[in-house]
C-alpha positions in Angstrom: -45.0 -19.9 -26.0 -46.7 -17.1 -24.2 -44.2 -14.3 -22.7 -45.6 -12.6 -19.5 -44.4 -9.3 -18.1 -43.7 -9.5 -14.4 -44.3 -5.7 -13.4 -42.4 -5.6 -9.8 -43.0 -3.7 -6.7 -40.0 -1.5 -6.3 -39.1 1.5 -4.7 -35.8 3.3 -5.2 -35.0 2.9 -1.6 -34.4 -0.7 -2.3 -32.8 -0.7 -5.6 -29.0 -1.3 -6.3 -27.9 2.2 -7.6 -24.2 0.8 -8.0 -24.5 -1.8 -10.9 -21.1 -2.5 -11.1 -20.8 -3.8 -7.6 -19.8 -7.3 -7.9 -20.2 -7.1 -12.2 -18.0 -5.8 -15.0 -19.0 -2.7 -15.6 -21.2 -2.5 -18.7 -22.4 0.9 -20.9 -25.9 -0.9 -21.1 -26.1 -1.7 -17.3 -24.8 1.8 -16.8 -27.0 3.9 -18.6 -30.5 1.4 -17.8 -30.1 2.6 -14.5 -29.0 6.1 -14.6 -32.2 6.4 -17.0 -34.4 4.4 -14.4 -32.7 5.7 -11.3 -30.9 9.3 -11.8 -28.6 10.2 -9.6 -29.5 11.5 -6.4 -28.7 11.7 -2.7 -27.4 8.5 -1.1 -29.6 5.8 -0.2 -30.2 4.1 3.4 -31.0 0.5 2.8 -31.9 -0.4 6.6 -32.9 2.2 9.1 -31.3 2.5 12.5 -32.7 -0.4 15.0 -35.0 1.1 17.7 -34.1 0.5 21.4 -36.8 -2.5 22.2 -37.5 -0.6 25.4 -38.4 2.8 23.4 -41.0 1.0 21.3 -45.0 0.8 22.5 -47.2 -1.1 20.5 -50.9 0.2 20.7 -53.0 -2.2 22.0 -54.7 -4.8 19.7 -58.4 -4.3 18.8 -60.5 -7.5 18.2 -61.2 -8.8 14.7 -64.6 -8.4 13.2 -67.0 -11.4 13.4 -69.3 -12.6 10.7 -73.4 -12.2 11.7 -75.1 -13.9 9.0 -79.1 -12.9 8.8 -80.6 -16.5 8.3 -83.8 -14.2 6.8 -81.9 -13.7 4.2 -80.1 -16.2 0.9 -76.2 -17.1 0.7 -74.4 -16.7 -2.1 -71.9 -19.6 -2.0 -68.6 -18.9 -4.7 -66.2 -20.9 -5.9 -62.9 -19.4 -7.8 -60.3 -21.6 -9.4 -58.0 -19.0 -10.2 -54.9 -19.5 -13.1 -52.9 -17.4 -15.0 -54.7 -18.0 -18.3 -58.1 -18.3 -16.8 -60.8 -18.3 -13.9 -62.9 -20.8 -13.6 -65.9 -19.9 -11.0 -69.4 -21.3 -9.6 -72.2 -20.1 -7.9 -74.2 -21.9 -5.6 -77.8 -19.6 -4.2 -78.8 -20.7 -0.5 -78.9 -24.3 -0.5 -79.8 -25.2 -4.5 -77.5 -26.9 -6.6 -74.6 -25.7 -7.9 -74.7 -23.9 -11.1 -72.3 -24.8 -13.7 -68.8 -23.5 -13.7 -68.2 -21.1 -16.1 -64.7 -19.7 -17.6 -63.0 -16.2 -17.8 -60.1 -15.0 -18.6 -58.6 -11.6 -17.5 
């Protein structure tokens, strides 16, 4: 069986720095986090809500369009993307495509 490490996107401002709330309190628990998160100044989860009349949105600019120059040849990808492996194919203007080839990360 293959073990993956999930590396997650955290910032202290939304980690639990109380891990006893709602859990026995454990030494292990205890000194993860104090090594992970030392002790500092309290943290503020959610910020106060704005007054919806204060808050101005700037206006919305248009998104960019595609201009393709006929002149010159597409390059036409295909990704089939796993955990394991990629599998990808290439197709130049209007040929055939070329065989799909495998990689892995």
């Amino acid at each position: 069986m293959k073990t993956y490490i999930v590396k997650p996107i955290t910032t202290s401002t939304i980690v639990n720095t109380n891990p006893a709330l709602g859990k026995l309190n454990d030494p292990v628990i205890d000194a993860t986090v104090s090594v992970i998160l030392p002790a500092a100044a309290p943290v503020i989860l959610r910020p106060a809500p704005l007054p919806s009349a204060t808050v101005t949105l700037p206006p919305r600019q248009p998104l960019p369009t595609p201009v393709i120059d006929p002149t010159k040849a597409k390059l036409k990808l295909g990704l089939d993307v796993h955990l394991e492996f990629i599998m990808a194919v290439a197709q130049r203007d209007h040929a055939s495509p070329l065989a799909p080839r495998k990689f892995t990360p």
